[in-house]
N, C-alpha and C positions, 0 to 999 in steps of 0.2 A: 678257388675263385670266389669274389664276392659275390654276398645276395642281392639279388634284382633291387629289392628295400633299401640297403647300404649305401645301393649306387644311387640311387631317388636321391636318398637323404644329403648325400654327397655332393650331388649333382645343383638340387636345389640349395647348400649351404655356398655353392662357389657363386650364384646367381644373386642369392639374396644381398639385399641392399642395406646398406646401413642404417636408413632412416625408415626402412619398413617396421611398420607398427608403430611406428611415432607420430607424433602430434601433424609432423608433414604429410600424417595421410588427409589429414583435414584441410591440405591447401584449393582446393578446392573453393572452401567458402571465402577465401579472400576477395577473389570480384564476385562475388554469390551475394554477399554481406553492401557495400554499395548499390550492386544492382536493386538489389530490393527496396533499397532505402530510394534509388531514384523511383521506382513506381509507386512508392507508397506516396512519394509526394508529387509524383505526375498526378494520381488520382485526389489528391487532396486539391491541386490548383485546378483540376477541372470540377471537382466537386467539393467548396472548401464546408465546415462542419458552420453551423446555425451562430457561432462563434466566433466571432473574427479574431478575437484573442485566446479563445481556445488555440485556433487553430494555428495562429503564430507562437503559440507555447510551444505544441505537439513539435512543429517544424524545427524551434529552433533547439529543440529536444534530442529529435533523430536525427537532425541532420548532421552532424558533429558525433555524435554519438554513435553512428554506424562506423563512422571513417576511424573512432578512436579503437571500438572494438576489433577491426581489421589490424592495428596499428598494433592493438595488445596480440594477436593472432602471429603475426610476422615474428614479433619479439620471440613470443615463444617458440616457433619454427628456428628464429634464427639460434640462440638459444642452446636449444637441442643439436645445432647444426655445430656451432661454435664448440659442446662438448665430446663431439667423436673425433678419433683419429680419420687424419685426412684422408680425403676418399675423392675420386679422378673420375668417376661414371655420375653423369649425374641419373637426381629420381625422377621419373618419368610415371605418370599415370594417366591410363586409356582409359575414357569414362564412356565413348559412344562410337559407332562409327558416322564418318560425315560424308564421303566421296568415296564409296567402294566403286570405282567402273572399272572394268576390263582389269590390266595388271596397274592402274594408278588405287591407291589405298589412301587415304588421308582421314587419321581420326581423329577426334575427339578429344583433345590430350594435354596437358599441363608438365611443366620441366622447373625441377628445383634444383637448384646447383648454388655457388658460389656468387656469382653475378646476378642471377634472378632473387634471391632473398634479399641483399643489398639496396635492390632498384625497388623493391618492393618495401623495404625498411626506407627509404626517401617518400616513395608515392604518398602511401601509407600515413607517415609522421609531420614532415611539412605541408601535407594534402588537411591532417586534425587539425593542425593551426590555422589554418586560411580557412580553413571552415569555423574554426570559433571564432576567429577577426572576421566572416562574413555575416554572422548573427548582429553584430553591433553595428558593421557600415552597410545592411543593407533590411534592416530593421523597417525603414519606413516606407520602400518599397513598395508597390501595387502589386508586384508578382514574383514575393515572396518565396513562397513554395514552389514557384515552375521555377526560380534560379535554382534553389537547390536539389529540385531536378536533374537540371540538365549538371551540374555540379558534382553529384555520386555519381551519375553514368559516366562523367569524363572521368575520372578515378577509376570506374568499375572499367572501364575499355582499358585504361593506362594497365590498368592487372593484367588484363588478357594479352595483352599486349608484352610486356615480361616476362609473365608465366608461361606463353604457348611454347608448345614443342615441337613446332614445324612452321614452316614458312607460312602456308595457309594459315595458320590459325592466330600467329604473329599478326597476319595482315587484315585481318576480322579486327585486332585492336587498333592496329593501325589506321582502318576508315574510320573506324569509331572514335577515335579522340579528334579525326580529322572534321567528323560531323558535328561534336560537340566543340566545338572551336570555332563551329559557322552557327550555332545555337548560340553560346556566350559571346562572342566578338558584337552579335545584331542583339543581345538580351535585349534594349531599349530600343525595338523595331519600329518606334514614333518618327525617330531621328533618320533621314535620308543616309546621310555620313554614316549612322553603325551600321547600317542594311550593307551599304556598299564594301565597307570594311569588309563584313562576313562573309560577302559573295567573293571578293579579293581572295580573303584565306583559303576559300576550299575550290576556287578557281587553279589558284597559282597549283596546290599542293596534289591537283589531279597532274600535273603533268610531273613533279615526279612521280606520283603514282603508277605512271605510266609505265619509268622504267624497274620499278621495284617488278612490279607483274610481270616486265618481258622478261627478268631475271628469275624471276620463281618459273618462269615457262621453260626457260634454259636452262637451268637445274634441273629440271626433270626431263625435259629430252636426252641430255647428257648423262643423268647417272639414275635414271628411275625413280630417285628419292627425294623426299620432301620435307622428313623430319631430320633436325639439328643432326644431329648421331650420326645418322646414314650417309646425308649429304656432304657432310663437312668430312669425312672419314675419307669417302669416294674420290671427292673432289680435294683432298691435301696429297693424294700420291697423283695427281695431274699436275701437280706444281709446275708454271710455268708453263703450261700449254695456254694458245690464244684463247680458247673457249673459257677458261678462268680469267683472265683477263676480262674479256666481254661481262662476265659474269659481275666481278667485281664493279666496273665501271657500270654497271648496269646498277646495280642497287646501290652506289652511289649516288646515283642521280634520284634516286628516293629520297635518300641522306640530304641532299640537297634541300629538294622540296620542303619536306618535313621538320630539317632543323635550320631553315632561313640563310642559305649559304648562297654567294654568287653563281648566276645573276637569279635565283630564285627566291630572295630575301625579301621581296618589296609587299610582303603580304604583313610578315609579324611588325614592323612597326606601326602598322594601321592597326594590329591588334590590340592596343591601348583604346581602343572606341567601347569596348566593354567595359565589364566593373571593374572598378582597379585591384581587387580579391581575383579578379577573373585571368588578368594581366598577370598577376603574380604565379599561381596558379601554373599559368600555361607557358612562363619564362623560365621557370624556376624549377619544378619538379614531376614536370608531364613531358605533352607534347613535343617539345624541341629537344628536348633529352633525349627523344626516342631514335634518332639520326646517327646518335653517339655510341649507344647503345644497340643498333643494329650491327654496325662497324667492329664494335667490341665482340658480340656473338659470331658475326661471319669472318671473325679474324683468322680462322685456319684457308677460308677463300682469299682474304685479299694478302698475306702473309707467303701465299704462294704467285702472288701478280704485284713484285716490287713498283713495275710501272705505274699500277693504279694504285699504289700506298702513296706513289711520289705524289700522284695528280690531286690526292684527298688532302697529303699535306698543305701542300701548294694553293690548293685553293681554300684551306681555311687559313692560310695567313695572309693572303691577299684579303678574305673577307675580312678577316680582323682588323685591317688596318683602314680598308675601306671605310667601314661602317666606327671606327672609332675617331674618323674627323668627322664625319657630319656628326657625331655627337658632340663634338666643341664644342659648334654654334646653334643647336637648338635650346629655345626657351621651354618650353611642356617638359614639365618636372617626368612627363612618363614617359616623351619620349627618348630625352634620354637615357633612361634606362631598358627602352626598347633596343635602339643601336647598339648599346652595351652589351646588351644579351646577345644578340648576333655578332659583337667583337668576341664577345668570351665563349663561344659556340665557335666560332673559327679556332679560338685556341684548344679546343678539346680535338677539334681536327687535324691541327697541327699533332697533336701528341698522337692518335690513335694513327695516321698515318705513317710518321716516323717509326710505327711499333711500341712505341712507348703506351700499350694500353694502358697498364695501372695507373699511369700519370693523367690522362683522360678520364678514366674514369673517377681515379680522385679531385679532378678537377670540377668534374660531375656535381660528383657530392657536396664538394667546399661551396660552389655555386650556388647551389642551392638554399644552403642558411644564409650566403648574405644578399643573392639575389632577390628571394622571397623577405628578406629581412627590411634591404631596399623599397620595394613595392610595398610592402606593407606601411613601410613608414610613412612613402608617398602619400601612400591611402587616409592614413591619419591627420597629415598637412593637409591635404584635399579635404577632407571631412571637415578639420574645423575650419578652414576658409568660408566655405560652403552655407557651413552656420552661420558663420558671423556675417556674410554678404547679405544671408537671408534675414538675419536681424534687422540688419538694416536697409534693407528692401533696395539694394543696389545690386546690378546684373554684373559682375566682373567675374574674367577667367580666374578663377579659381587652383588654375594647374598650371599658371604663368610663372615663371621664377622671377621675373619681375614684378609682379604682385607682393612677393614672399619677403623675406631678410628679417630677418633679428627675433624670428618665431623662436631660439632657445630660450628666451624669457618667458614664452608662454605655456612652452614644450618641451622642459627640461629632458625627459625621460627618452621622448620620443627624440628629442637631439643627440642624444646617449647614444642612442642605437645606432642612430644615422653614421656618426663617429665611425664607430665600430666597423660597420660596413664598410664606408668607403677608404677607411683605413685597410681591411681586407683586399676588397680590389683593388687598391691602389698596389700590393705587395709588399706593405710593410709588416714587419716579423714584430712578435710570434705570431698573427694572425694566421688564419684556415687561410685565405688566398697567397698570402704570401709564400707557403708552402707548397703547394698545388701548382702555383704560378712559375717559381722556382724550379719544381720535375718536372715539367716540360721542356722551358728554356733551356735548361743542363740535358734533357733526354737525347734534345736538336741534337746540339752540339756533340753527344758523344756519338750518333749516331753516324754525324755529319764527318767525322774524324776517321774511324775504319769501322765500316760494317758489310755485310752483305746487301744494305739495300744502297750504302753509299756507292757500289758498284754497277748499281742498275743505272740507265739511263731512263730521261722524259725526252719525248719529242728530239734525240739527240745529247742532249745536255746531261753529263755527269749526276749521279744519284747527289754524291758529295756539294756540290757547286750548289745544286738545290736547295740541299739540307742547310746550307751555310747562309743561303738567301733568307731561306723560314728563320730560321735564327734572330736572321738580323731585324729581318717585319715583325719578329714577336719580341724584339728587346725595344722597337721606336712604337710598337702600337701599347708594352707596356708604360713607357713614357706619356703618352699621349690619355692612355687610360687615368691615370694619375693627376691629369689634368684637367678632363672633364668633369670627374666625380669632385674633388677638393673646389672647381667652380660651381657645381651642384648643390655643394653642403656649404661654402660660404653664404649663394643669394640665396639659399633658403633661410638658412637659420642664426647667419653672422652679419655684422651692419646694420644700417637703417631698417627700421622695420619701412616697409610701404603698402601695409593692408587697406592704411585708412586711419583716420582718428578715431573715426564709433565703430570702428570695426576691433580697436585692441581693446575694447572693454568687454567683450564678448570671446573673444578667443583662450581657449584651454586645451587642458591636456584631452586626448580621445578616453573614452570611459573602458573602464578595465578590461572588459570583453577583448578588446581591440588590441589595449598596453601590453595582457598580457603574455600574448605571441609576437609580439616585438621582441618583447626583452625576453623571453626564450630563444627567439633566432639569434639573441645577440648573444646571450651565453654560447650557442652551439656555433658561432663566427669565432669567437672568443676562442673556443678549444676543440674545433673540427682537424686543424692543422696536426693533430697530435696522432692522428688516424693513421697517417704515412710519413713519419717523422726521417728525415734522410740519416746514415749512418754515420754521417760526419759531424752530426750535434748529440754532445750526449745529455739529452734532454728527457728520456725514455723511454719507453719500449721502441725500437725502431723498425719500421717497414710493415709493419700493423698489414696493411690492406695490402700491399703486393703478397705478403704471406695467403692470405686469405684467398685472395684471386687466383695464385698460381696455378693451380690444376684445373684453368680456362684459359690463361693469357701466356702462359711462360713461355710453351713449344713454337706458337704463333711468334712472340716477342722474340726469340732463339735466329729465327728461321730469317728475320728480317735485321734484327740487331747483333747478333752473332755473341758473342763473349766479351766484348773490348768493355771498357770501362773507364771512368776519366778516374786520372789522377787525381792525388790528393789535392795536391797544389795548387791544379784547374780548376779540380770543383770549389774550390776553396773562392779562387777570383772569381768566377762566375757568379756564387752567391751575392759576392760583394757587389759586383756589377749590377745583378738584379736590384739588390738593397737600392745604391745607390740612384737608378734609375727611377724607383718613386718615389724614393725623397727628393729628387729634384724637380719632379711631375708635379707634385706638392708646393714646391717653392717657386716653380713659376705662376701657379695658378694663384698663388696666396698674393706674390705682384701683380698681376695682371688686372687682377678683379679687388684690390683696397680700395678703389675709389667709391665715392657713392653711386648709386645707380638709379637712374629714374624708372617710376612705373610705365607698366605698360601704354597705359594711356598717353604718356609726354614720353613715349622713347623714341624718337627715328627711327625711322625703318634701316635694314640693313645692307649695305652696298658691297659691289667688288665680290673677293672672296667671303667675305660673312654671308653675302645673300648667295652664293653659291651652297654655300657648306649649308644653310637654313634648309634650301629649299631640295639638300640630299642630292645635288648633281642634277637637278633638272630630269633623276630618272623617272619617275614615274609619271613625272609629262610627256617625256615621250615615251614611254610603253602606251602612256592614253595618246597619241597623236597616231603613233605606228601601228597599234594593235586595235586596242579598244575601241574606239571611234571608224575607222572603216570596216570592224567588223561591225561594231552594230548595226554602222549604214547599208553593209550590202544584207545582213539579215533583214533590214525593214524593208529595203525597198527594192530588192531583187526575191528575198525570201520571202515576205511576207506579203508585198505588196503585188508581187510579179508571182512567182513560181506559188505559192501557197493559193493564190486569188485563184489563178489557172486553173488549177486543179479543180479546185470547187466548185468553179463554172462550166469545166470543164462535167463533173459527175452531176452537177443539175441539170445541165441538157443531155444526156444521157438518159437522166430517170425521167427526165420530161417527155424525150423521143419515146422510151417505152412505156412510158407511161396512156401515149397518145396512140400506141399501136395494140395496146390492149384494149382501150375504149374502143376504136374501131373495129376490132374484128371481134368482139365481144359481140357490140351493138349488131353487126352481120349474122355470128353464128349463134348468138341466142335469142333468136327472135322468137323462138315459142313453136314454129313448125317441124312436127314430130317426123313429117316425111323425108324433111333435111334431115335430123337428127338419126332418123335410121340408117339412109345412104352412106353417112361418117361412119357409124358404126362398122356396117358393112366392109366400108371401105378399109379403114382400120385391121378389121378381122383379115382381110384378104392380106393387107400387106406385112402382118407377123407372120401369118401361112408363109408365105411366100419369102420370107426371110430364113426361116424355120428349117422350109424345105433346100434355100439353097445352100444354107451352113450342114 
């Protein structure tokens, strides 16, 4: 028989973890490391040092400097991750308990796996660059130090948020970027329009909050558990039962809220009222990613509820396509890349509902260098406009596309990148979007041909019939996308210039700080595509990140896609199909918009459909006609002016009546005669007696 010793030793070699004692036991300090950095400059903007330039040193020091060291931290995690044999558990560490009551347990706890270091390799690396592009665009600033504040904290939640190892602690990150999203959206709190913006954001995104929470409540009425492991374990052998279902569809409508999907999208494109570092930021590699990424982690939930995979497809390609007309016709160089981001955020939903999560989440990633590449660039056109309006002491929209046109002459570098990007989004190869764009649209389609979720039904209607719609919304809204961005990059930077006469002697490149996370995101636009290269180009390592991800996404992807696979031949046209689709996005947009363009000042306004498509379908006129405006009215003047007033008058003659039967029987019983004063006594004494006696 073995010794007791043996079996310890046994026992603890079968448990131990791969990455114990390594560098991942330091994860931890990933949101540790932001956090700090935003308190240090919370206390610096409420107490700045005797130095006004000290103290913008110090700032534009740390603040950039915390997110790099984080950035260096992941690397190394990931790293060490990248050098073991594959490992299917991920590493879990308890650092505190948070909710011990009765049999509910919820700790304190961080999860490192395949999917978490990844998210955390985006937060992290494109989070360093928009923090050293916010040193230069926001330099002159009155509140310095509180942006970059609120700035590490939305980073340090975006960690917590990744990293948690249970639903709870998920959702601690989750209000946290949702608060700091109503902190940056109103940063310039002067402005009515960004107060309203920021109250929009964390208004809309409480009601999916709503259903994330009734979903974590129902997870744990149903299987007692709350961390990742347990729950997703418990809840994969109910496949198929209505309570997953519910489940699913439940923390969808978080998904919803959170990453701007129909009809709960009408917050982030007012999120452009922040700083355009802030915009990027929070399109690119935070916030709205975190919808995508829910769906990815709870993929053993919704993998076992084909129904609600159909509904999440379905409703990110209707938003896709939605939100990529009213991008035609907007002029605000940010808004349309707001729309954008809600088209290309439908398309991450198309993928991760089809089951195709790798393809989602490499869409993820690809979005993110040229989304944030996008924004930034904006940021740099907005910057030198800006300048140059205020040279010349003229008040113009500065983020007008008809203000813009022929800035490549004055912005070689910064048009470089622009290039790049919308050549990405548009889907043309070898770009990162092109690639990403590509596995999806092919994922549809094989999905849509023979799988196990082509079998399931929506509302009635064939899985297959679905899948084949999603398709076809994600091949006209890649057309359309294609058309937008190429009208983007001509009135900004191709044609008449129309800044102004005294405005082009003044306009230049953005100073280095700015250029040079540009032209990094444009290198990583450049060659992100290479991450998950399909095996039908032989271009290089193939399938990069589906490897990587599989021991999170594979069983989940199995369960709803089954085995089937497209042919050579198919996949082969499809590619083509793609290709060809935005190169002709590209060529309609290059005839549509040759002509010259007048500025904003002498343009006409817009009629018909153009002022439909401007004004985004008239929604959010009436969400304010239907919602906003009678509730406010019956809060004022039924709640405030009626039921609030009531009350009040209600508790001041109250205190008045006792107040007034105090003075009088006061003025009665203390008048100063002791012979009264006894008699009570007496009286008193008698009636406890006599209470006493008859208990």
């Amino acid at each position: 028989m073995m010794p007791l010793p043996v079996l310890l030793q046994a026992s603890a070699a079968v448990i131990r973890h791969p990455l114990d004692g390594s560098i991942a036991e330091y994860a931890w300090l990933l949101p540790l490391i932001p956090l700090l950095g935003a308190l240090f400059h919370g206390l610096l903007s409420l107490r700045p040092l005797r130095s006004e330039a000290t103290t913008h040193a110090l700032v534009s020091l740390v603040a950039p400097g915390v997110l790099a060291i984080a950035f260096g931290l992941s690397v190394a995690i990931f790293a060490t991750m990248r050098g073991l044999p594959r490992f299917d558990s991920p590493f879990v560490r308890t650092y505190a308990e948070w909710m011990p009551v009765s049999t509910l347990r919820v700790d304190w706890g961080l999860q490192l796996d395949q999917l978490s270091i990844l998210m955390v390799l985006v937060v992290t690396g494109i989070g360093t660059l928009i923090h050293v592009f916010s040193v230069g665009y926001m330099k002159s600033d009155a509140g310095y130090a509180r942006y970059f504040a609120y700035l590490n904290l939305f980073v340090a939640f975006m960690l917590i948020l990744v990293l948690g190892s249970s639903y709870p602690v998920l959702f601690v990150g989750w209000e946290g970027v949702g608060l700091c999203s109503y902190l940056l959206i109103g940063f310039w709190f002067t402005d009515q329009a960004n107060v309203e913006a920021g109250k929009k954001a964390f208004i809309v995104n409480r009601v999916g909050d709503f259903g994330f929470l009734a979903a974590i409540f129902l997870i744990w009425t149903t299987v007692q558990k709350l961390d990742f492991v347990g729950a997703h374990t418990a809840l994969a052998e109910m496949s198929g039962a209505p309570v997953v279902l519910a489940i699913a569809l439940l923390l969808f409508l978080g998904c919803v809220g959170k990453s701007a999907q129909l009809p709960l999208y009408i917050w982030l494109p007012d999120a452009m009222a922040g700083p355009t570092p802030v915009s990027a930021l929070i399109h690119a590699a935070t916030m709205v990613t975190a919808g995508v990424y829910l769906v990815v982690r709870a993929s053993p939930i919704f993998s076992g509820a084909p129904e609600a995979s159909l509904v999440v497809a379905s409703v990110g390609a209707l938003t896709a396509l939605f939100a990529a007309t009213i991008a035609l016709r907007q002029w605000d160089i940010k808004k349309v890349l707001a729309y954008s981001t809600v088209s290309q955020l439908g398309y991450m939903f198309m993928a991760v509902g089809s089951g195709a999560y790798t393809a989602g989440v490499f869409h993820l990633v690809t979005h993110a260098f040229f989304k944030a590449l996008l924004f930034l660039g904006a940021g740099s056109v907005i910057h030198a406009l800006q300048h140059a309006y205020h040279q010349s002491q003229r008040h113009e929209d500065a983020q007008d596309l008809r203000n813009m046109g022929g800035l490549a002459r004055f912005m070689p570098m910064t048009a470089v990148a622009m290039v790049i990007a919308t050549l990405a989004i548009a889907g043309v190869p070898p770009l990162a979007g092109f690639f990403s764009k590509d596995e999806i649209l092919s994922s549809v389609f094989a999905r849509a041909h023979e799988s196990p979720l082509a079998n399931a039904t929506m509302l009635g209607i064939p899985g297959s019939v679905v899948l084949y719609a999603v398709y076809g919304v994600g091949l006209v809204t890649a057309l359309l996308t294609a058309v937008y961005m190429t009208r983007l990059l001509v009135l900004t930077f191709f044609g008449t210039n129309r800044t102004g006469e005294s405005e082009r002697t003044t306009l230049h490149e953005a100073p280095a700080i700015m250029t040079v996370p540009v032209l990094l995101l444009g290198v990583l636009t450049l060659v992100g595509g290479w991450l998950n290269l399909p095996t039908l180009l032989p271009m290089g390592p193939t399938g990069l990140l589906a490897n990587w991800l599989d021991p999170i996404t594979a069983a989940s992807a199995l369960r709803l896609a089954g085995h089937g696979e497209l042919a050579r031949g198919t996949e082969t046209l499809l590619i083509g199909v793609a290709i060809a689709t935005g190169l002709l996005g590209i060529v309609i947009s290059l005839v549509l918009y040759r002509k010259p363009l007048s500025d904003k000042a002498h343009s006409s306004p817009d009629t018909g459909v153009d002022a439909l498509l401007a004004h985004a379908y008239g929604v959010d006129a009436a969400v304010d006609a239907v919602i906003r405006r009678p509730v406010t009215r019956f809060a004022d003047t039924i709640l405030a002016r009626g039921l609030d007033v009531g009350i009040d008058r209600a508790f001041s003659a109250s205190g008045a009546f006792f107040a007034r039967v105090a003075q009088l029987s006061g003025a009665r019983l203390q008048d100063g005669d002791v012979g009264k004063y006894a008699w009570l006594i007496a009286a008193g004494a008698l009636a406890m007696l006599a209470a006493f006696t008859l208990s």
